[in-house]
N, C-alpha and C positions, 0 to 999 in steps of 0.2 A: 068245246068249240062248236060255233052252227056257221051252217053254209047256206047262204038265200038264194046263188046261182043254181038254180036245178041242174043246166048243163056240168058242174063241177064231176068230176069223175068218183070224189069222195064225199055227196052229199047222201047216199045210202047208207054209207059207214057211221057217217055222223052221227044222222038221224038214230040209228040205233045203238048207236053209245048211249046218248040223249035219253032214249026211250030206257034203254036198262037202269042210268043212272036212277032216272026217275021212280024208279021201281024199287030200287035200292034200299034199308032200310038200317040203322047200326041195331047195337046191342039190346036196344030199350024200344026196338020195334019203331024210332020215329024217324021219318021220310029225312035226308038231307037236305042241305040247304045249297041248293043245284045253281052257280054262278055261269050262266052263258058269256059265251064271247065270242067275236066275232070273228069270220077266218080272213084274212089280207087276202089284199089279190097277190094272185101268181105271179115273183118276180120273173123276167126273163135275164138272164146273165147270158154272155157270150164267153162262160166257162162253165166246166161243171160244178152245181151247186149239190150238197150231202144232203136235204131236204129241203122241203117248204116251211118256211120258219112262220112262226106259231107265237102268239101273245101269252100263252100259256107257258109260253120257255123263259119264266122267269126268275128271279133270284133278290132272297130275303134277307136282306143284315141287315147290321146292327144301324138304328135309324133312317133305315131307307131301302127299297123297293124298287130294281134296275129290269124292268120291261120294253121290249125290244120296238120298235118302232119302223114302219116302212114306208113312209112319203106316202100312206095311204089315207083316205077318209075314215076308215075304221078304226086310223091309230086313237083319234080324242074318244071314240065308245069306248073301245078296251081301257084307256088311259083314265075314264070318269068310271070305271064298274065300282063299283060298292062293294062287291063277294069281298 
């Protein structure tokens, strides 16, 4: 996941996932094949929500691919990624 808002409170954490990923290398020594995507904006609920939900919180069967969506501009980026 990247974060463009610099004011985000988790765009440090990011970055340095990001940065290790990067670094990361499997068995045969070759770099991964590093798929970005983009973080939603902050919903606001007027209850309490269990986290900030994530494009990455998705789910693989059998012919088909159920990734989560938020009335946001970044839902068609995540929605077109290639990774």
């Amino acid at each position: 996941m990247i974060e463009t808002n610099q004011k985000d409170p988790n765009i440090r954490f990011l970055q340095n996932n990001a940065k290790q990923l990067r670094k990361a290398r499997d068995a045969k020594g070759k770099p991964f094949n590093i798929a970005e995507l983009p973080m939603p904006r902050t919903l606001t609920l007027r209850r309490r929500a269990p986290a900030r939900q994530l494009y990455a919180n998705f789910l693989i069967a059998n012919k088909l691919v159920l990734v989560p969506t938020f009335n946001d501009p970044n839902d068609r980026i995540a929605l077109k990624h290639p990774g």
